[in-house]
N, C-alpha and C positions, 0 to 999 in steps of 0.2 A: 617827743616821747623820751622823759630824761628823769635821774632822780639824782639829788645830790645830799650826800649827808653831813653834818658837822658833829663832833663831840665838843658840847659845851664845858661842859666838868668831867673831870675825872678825878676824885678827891685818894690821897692817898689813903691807905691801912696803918694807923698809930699805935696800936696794938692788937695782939695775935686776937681774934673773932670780935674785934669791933669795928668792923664793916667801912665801908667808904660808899661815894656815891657817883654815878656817871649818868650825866643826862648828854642825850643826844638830838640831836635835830636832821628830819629828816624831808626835803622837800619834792613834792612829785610834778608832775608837768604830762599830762596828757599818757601816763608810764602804766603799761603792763608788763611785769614781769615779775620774779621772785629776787627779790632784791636782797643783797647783805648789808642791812644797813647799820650793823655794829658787829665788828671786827675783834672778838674781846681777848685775843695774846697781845693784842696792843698797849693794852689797859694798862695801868701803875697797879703792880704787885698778881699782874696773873697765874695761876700756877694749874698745871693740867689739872679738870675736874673740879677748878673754879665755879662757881653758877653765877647769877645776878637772878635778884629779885625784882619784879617789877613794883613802883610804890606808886607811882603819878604818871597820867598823863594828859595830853590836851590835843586836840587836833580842828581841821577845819580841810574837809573835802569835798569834790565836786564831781560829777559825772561827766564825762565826754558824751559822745554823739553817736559813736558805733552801735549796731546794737547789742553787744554781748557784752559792752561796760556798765559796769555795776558802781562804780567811782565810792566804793570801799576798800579796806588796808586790813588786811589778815598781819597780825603781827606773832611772830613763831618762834620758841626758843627750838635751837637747831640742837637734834641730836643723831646720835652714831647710827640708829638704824630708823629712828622715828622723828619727824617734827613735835613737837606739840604748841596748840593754839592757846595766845595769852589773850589777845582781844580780836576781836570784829568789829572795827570802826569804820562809820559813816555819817555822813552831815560834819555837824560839828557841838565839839561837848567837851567833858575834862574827867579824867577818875581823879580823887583828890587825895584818893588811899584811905579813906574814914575807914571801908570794909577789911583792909588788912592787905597785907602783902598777896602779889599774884607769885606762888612760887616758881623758879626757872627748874622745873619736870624733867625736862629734856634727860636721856640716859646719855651719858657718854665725858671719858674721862681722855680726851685728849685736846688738842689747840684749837678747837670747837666750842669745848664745853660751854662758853656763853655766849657764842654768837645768835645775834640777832637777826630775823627776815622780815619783811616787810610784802605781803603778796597784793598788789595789786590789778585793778582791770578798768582802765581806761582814764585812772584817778586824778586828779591834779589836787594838788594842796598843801597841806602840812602836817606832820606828826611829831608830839616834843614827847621823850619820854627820859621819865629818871627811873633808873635803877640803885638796888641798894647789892652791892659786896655780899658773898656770903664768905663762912669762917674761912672758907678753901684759899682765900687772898692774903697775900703775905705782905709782910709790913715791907 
């Protein structure tokens, strides 16, 4: 019961509201919990009240044995009094972003503002996701 995540990119901000991009990777193993799986005051050019938009992603999950595992990934932009839900994934599939950005909703303008969750129950597998910079990111 473990999760582990990697930032594969984090692209800087080359000018003031033209965006950068962070994909992350995050892998599960048998894990229920509510997971932090992007930490975003870490990010190149954070600034409180930052967001991240979600544009892609890919995943590939599995169910455990208990019976209360569902071996899906609730993924959540974290905010100050509310989560909100960006996807419900299970099995395995990709969003490619044809339908357009998932906006990061979440309220909250402090060293939160674009962290990432990850809610899983009983999951094993993987989850890639890239996000894009909103203007709040500083070069």
């Amino acid at each position: 019961m473990s999760f582990v995540t990697t930032t594969l990119r984090d692209t800087v901000v080359n000018a003031a509201g033209a965006g950068g991009t962070v994909t992350v990777k995050a892998i599960f193993d048998n894990d229920t919990a509510d997971n932090l799986i992007l930490d975003a005051h870490t990010l190149s050019g954070f600034a409180n009240g930052a967001k991240l938009d979600l544009s892609r992603a890919w995943w590939g999950l599995t169910q455990g044995t208990a019976a209360a595992n569902t071996g899906d990934c609730i993924i959540k932009f974290i905010g100050a009094s509310a989560n909100v839900v960006a996807l419900q994934l299970a099995g395995t599939g990709h969003y490619d972003g044809s339908a357009g950005l998932i906006l990061g909703s979440a309220t909250n303008t402090t060293a939160t503002s674009s962290d990432i969750n990850a809610e899983t129950r009983g999951t094993s597998g993987f989850v890639i996701l890239e996000f894009k910079k909103d203007a709040n990111y500083t070069t």
